[in-house]
Structure formats: C-alpha cells, structure tokens
N, C-alpha and C positions, 0 to 999 in steps of 0.2 A: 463556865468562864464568865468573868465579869462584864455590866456593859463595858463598852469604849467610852472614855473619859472624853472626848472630842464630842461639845456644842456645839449644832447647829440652829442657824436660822436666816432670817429675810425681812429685808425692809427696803423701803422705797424713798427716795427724796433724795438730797446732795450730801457726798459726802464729805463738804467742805466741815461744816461743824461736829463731824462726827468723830467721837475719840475712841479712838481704839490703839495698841500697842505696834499697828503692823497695817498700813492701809497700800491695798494692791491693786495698781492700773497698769491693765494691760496700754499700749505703747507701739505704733508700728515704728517701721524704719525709713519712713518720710513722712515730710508733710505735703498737707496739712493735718493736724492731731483729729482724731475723729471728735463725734461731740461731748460724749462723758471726759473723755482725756484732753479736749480743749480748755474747759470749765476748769478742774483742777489746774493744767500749765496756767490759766490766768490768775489764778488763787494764788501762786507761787512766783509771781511775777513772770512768766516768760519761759521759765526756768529750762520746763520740759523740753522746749523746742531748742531752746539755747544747747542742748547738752545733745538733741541729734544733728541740731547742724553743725557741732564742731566735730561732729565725730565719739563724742565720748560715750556713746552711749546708741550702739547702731540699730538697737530694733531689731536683731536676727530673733527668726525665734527661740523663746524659749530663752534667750539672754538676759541677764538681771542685773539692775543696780539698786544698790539701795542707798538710800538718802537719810541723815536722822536729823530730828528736830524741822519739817519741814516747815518753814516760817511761809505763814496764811493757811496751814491746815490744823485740826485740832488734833491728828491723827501725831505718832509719836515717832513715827517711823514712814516713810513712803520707799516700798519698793516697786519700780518701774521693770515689768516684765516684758519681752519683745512678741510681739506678732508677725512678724516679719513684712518684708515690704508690700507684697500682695494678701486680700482678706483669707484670713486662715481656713484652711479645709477644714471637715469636723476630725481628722486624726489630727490635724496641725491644733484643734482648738486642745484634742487630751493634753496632747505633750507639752502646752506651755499651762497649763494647769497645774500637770504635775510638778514640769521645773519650779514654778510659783510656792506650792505644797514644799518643796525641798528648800527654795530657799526661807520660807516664811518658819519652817520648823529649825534650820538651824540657827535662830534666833532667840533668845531669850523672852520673846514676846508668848504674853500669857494668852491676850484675843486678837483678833485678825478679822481684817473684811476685803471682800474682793469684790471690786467695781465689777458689774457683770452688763451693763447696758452696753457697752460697741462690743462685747461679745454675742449678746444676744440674737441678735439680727432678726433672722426670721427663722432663728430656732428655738422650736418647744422647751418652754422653760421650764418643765418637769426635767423632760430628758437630760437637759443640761446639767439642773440641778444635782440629780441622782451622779451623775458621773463625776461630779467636780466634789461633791461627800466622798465618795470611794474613793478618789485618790488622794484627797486629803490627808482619808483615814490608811491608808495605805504608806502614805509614805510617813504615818507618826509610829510606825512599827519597827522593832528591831527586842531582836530576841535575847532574853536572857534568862537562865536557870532560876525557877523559883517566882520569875514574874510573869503571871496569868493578864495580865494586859498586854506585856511586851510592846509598849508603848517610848516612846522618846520624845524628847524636845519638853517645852513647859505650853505648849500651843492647850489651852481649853475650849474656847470658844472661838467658829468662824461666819462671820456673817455676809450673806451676797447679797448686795445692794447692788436696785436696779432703778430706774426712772417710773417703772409705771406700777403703781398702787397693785391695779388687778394682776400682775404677775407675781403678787407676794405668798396668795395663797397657792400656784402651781410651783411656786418656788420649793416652797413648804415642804409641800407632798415629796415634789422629786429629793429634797435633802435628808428628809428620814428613810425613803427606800435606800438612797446610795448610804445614808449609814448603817444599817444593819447587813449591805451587800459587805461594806467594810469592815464591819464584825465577823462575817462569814468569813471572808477571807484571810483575813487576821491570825482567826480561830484555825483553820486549815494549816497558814504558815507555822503557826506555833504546833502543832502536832509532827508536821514535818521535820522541823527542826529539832524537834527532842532526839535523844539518843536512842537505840535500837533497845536497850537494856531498861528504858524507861516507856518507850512506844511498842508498849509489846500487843500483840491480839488482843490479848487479857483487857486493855489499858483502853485500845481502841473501843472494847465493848461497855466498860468504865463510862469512859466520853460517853457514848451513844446513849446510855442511861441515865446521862445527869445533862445531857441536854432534853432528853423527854421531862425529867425532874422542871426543866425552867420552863417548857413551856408544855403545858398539861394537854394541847392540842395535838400534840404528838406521839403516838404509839411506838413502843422499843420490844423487839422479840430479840432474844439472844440463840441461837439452837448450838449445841454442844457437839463434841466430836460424835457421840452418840447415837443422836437424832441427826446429824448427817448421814452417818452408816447406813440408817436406816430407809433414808430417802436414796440410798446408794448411789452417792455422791463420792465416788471411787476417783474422780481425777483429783478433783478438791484436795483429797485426804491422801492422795500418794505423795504431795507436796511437803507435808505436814509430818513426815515418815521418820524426817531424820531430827526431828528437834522435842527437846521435853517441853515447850512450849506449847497449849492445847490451842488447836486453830476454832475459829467460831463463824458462822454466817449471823451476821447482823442486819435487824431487817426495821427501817424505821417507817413509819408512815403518817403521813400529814391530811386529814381531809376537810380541806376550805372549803372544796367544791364535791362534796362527797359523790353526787348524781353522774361527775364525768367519772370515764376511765382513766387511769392512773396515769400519769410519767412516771415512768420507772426510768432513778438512774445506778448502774452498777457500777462502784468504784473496787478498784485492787488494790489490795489491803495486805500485800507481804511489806511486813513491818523490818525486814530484814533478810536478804537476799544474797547470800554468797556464791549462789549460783548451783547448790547441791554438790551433788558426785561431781557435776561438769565444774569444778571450780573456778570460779572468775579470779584474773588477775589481782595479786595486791593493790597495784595503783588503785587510788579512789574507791578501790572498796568499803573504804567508811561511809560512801555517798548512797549506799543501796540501802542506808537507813530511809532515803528518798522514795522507796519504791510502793510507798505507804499512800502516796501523794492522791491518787483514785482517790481513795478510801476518804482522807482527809479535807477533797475537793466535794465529795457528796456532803459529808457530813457537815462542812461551810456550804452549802447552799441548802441545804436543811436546815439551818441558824438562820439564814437570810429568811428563806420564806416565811416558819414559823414568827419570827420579830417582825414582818413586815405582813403579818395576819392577811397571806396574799391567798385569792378566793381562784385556788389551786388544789386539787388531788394528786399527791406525787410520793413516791413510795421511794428510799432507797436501800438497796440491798449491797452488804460490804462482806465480801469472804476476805477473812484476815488469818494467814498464816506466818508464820516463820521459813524461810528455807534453807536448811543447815545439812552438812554431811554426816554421816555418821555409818555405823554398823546395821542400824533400822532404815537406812536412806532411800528410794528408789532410786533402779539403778538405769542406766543408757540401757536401751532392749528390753526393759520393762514392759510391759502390757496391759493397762488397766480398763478398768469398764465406767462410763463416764453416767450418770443420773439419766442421760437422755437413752443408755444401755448402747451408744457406739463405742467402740472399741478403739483406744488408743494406744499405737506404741510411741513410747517415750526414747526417741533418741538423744535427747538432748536434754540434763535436768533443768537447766539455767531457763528453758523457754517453758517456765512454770507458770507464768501468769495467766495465760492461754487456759492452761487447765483448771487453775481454780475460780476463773472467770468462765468458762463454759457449764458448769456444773451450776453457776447463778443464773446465767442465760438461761437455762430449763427452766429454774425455779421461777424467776420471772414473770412466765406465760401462765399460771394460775392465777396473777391479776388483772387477766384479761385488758392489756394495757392499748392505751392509748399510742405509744410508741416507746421506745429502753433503749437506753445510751448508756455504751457503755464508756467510762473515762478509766484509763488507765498507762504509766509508765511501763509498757507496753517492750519497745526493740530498742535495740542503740541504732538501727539500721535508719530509725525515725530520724535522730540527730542527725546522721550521716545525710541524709535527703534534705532533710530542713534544718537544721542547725536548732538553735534559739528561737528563730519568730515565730515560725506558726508550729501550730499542732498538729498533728496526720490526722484526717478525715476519709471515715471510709462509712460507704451505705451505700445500698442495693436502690435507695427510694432518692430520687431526684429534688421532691418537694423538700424533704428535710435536710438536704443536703445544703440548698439551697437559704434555707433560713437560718442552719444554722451558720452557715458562712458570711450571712448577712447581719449574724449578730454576733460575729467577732468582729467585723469591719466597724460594729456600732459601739462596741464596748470598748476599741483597739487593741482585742485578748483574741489575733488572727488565727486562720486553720487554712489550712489547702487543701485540696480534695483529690485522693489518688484512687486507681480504679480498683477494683473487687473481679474482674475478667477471670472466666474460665479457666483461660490457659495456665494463669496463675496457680489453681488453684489442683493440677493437674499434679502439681508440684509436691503435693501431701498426699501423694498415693503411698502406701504401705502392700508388704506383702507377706503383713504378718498381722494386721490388726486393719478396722475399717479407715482409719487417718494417721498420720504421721503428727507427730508435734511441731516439726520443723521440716522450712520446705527449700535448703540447701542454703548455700551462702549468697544467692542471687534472690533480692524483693524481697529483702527480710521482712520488711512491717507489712508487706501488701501480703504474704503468705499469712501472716500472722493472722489477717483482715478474715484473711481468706475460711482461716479454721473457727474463728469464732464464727464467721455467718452460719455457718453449717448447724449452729445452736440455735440460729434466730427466726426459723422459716415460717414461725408461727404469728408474726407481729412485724411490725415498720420499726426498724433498727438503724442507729448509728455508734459506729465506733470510732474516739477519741483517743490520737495517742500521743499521751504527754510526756515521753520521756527528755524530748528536747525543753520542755515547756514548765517544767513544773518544779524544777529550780536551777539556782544560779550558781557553777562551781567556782566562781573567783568572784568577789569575795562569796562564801559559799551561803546559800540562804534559799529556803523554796520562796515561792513566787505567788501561791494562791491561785495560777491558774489551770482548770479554766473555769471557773468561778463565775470572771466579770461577762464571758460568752455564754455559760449556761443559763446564769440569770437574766439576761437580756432575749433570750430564746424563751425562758417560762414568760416573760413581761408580753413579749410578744404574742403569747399563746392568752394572752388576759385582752392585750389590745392591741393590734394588730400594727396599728396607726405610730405605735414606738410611745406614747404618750401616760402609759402606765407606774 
C-alpha cells in the first residue's frame, strides 16, 4: 500500500504571518484567552473574545467555528476549536484534536497548522505529537473500491506550531511515529473493509508478502494447508473443512532488537464467518467479513513498526481461514485434536475462532517470547458486556494487564479487564473430549478467555477481544483498533517514560 499523502511537520514562532489554507487554535469557553490564543484574538482585533462573550461561539469541547479571510492573519481560514471551560484532560486533549482533524478535512484546504503551545503545557511533545499525526491521518480515511490510499478531503500538509524552538525537534520525531501508526491503521481499515470475496486467506497472505516486499527488514513465511497437517494443527484445519478456500498461517517477523525475545502478536484471520453448520442469522451477516480484523490489526502494526525502524523484535502470527457450510463442514459433536494434542469437542461451529487461534497459541512458544497477545473478534458476548468502547481484556499476568490498560487510556483506543477465574473455566468441561469449544450461554467472552489460556501456559499472555471494537455498524466501517493501544504498549516497552 502506498505512503499516506498527509505532510507533516513543526516549527516554532507566531503564527500571525504564517499562510497556510486552514489555521487552528484551540479556544476555551471563558476568559481570559490563554497566551497563544491571546496573541492571535489581538491580531484579529478582539475578535475571539468578542464571539465568546456573546455567546457565539461557547468553547465546549471539541466545538468548532470557522472564520474565512481572517483580517490581521496571513492564514486563509481560522478555525476556532473549544477546549472546554476547565484545562483539558489528556483524553479531552484526543477528542478535540480529532473534532479539529474532521473539521479541518472537511474543507477544501490543501495545508493546515495547528497552534499547539496552550495545548502543550507540561506535556511531552513527542507524545503529543505522535497522537495528533494519527488522528489526523485517521480521520483523512474513508474507503473506496480501487483506492489503495482510501484517503479524503484535499488536506496534504499539516504543521504544529509551537512557541519554543527546542520542542521542534521532539515535535518532529513524535509526528513521523504517529504517521506511520496512521498508515498502519489505515492499511488495517482498508483490508477490513474489503469484501469477503476479495479479502480472502489467499489475499491476506498477498498483503503480508508485499508488505515484507516494502520493507526488506521484514521476514514473511506462508505455511500451506499442508504443512499445517503436519504440524497437526487439527483445530485450525477443522474450521477450514467446509470452504474451497485454502486456510494458511502467516507468520511475519521484524528484528530491530534481534538480542531481545520476541512480542509475539496473534491476529484472527477468518476472512469470512457464517458461522459454519451452526449458521448465524442473516441480519448483518455481511458484517462477518469483519472477523478478519485480528488479522488486519497485526498486520497494521507491523506497517507501523517496520516505517517507524522501531528497535523492537516482534513477530506476528495470522491463521486465516474461511468458515463456510457445506458437505465437508465440521460438524456440532465433532472431536478434533488441537497441535498442542488436547482434544476438542466442537459443540458449537460458530465459536471457530478459539480454534484456529489455539493452534497459533502453540505455535507461538517456539519463539521463546517475551510475551503473545493475542487480538481477535472474538464473542458477540464481548459487545453485549462492553458495547463500542472498550475491548475485553483478559491475562492471567497482572503487570501486562496493567500496561496494557495504561496504553489504551494513553492512546484513547480503551480495554477493560475481566477475570480468567477457575470456576469459569469449569464451564469447558467435556465428556467426550479434553475441552469443550463453548462454555454455555452464561460469560461467553470470559469462557472463551478461559480456552485459549489453556494454550498459553508456556509464556505471559494477553488476550484482546475486539468484536465490540474493531468496527462501526452504522455507518458501517472498521475502525483500525486496537492499533493505537498496541502501539503505545511496544513504545512503551522502547521507553517506558511514554516519550518514545
């Protein structure tokens, strides 16, 4: 996939004489104006202030006005975006960012800058940086058949101007890391959104080869239905049972920091999900072309790392099938033998992902990793729990629990953390095979948690489930996360401090 057409960069001084297409200051909803936003209201005669204290213009967050031709700036446009009346939290700073990023793209303006000193404060102007690229680039996205950018708006260029010279080069840095996170993400939404007949295994392992092709630091193994058999990878391949579509494990791997042990992350790669024998309802069944999203969220943040030459060892592994009905289908009471040689019976074909995600889980533990996560659109039981915001978070290890919950709070790409307990897990007894697929209608996603551990006892594991998270069904569109959490998790694992 192509770069992202979206410039960035950083400079420092006023940006009264500065010309640009689209000039952006942030704006609370009283005064007095802070000091960057002073400076301009004076350039403008007053203006700014004039327009909150009559009201027109309240300062809520994330509220926007826009002004054209603003007479005493050299800028062609000002739009006034709201910080709300108290200093913005750092999730209050994402969301008016982003409204900023939406309204600045639905404009015909070609470059853009955004005032970034009264946001700054006494926040790391990397980290800033990097998030306010991402969502830039995030929200100049929108999908269409044929275009490998899937980009929008006419926005090329956006520049963050700040007051002090030496935050130009921390600026720098953090705006090329968040644009190639933006790329990853991008790159993720656009695979999701393809159609099931165009996103097929096949296609995914396509991608994974021509992303090794751009960045030559990165190794691509394909292994075939085949060379699965042989590693007897029986859950994987019972999934795979009913479609003429050949399922593959795709395994890429990246080494900046060859000397550490890996991150291993595992995405779910059914490219298409009807549920098997157990057929899923027609409603939204077009949507389970979504169920690729795992898949698609590794593979964006494999884009990210490799462009952002981040001095990381990280590996990911993608089992990508099809799951379709047929005459060759597995059936409910089926009984397979899973790569780790436990025995599963399959009550349920629809809770397929479990399987051809535990048969990676094995594979895994021969990179002697450092920790595997796995991401994947996982239960509807997830949505039902969490709806849209966060992701279900599940790990046996408290530390990584914790980090990574700390780097969705950082990224605003949230998770919650539900437990892995016992008694749960009591629930996948079988009496006909060592585990059940399914652990009844009660904790769907925490049973679900429950059967992959049972794959991970070899390594510090977490499991991600994005079915709530990883797209949008009105208007319908994946979402790229969890991307902006993963990456802020490896940034963290580089420097600890967020400042990476």
């Amino acid at each position: 996939m192509p770069d992202h057409a979206l410039e960035f960069s950083a400079r420092a001084g006023s940006v009264i004489p500065f010309k640009t297409d689209c000039l952006t200051v942030p704006v609370p909803g009283k005064l007095p104006l802070p000091t960057a936003a002073a400076a301009v209201d004076a350039a403008l005669g007053g203006q700014i202030s004039a327009l909150v204290t009559a009201g027109d213009f309240t300062g809520a967050l994330g509220a926007a006005l826009m002004l054209h031709q603003p007479a005493g700036l050299a800028a062609s446009r000002l739009l006034l975006i709201g910080t709300g009346k108290e200093p913005p939290m750092p999730r209050d700073v994402l969301n008016l960012i982003a409204a900023a990023a939406r309204a600045v793209l639905g404009t015909p303006a070609k470059s853009a800058a955004l005032l970034v000193t009264d946001l700054l404060g006494e926040r790391e102007p990397t980290a800033f940086a990097r998030q306010a690229a991402r969502l830039f680039c995030e929200a100049g996205y929108k999908y269409r058949p044929g275009d490998d950018n899937g980009k929008r708006g006419k926005l090329a260029r956006l520049t963050l101007v700040c007051e002090e010279r030496s935050q130009v080069r921390t600026l720098t840095r953090g705006l090329e890391l968040g644009a190639a996170i933006g790329k990853g993400i991008n790159s993720a939404r656009r695979l999701g959104d393809l159609p099931g007949n165009v996103c097929t295994p096949g296609y995914l392992a396509e991608q994974a080869r021509e992303l090794g092709k751009r960045h030559p630091g990165v190794s691509v193994r394909v292994l075939d239905e085949k060379q699965m058999a042989k590693l007897k990878m029986g859950a994987l391949l019972s999934v795979t049972a009913g479609t003429v579509q050949p399922a593959y494990l795709i395994t890429l791997e990246y080494r900046g920091a060859a000397a550490q042990a890996p991150v291993v992350l595992v995405g779910k790669g059914v490219t298409f999900d009807s549920g098997g024998i157990s057929l899923k309802p027609g409603a939204k069944m077009d949507e389970m072309k979504y169920d690729m999203c795992g898949a698609a969220s590794v593979l964006g943040v494999m884009e990210a790392v490799a462009a952002a030459a981040l001095p990381l060892h990280l590996v990911c592994l993608i089992p990508t099938v099809e799951n379709l009905p047929s005459g060759t289908a597995t059936k409910p009471g089926d009984v397979v033998t899973s790569m780790s040689g436990k025995t599963i019976e399959i009550l349920n074909t629809d809770a397929e992902g479990r399987l051809i995600l535990c048969d990676a889980l094995t594979y895994a533990a021969r990179y002697k990793p450092a920790v595997v996560i796995d991401i994947a659109t996982l239960t509807g039981a997830c949505v039902v729990a969490l709806g849209k915001q966060a992701s279900g978070l599940f790990s046996p290890n408290d530390t990584l629990a914790a980090e990574l919950l700390a780097a969705g709070e950082a990224s605003g790409d949230r998770a919650w953390r539900l437990p892995l307990w016992k008694e749960y897990d009591e629930q996948l007894k079988s009496n006909f095979a060592d585990i059940a697929n399914i652990g009844g209608p009660e904790a769907g996603s925490i049973t679900a948690g429950c059967f992959l551990a049972r794959f991970t006892k070899d390594y510090t594991w977490a499991h991600l489930d994005i079915a709530g998270t990883a797209w949008n069904s009105g208007p319908k569109g994946a979402t790229g996360r969890p991307i902006p959490l993963l990456m802020e998790y490896l940034l963290g694992r580089i420097d600890p401090a967020g400042n990476a």
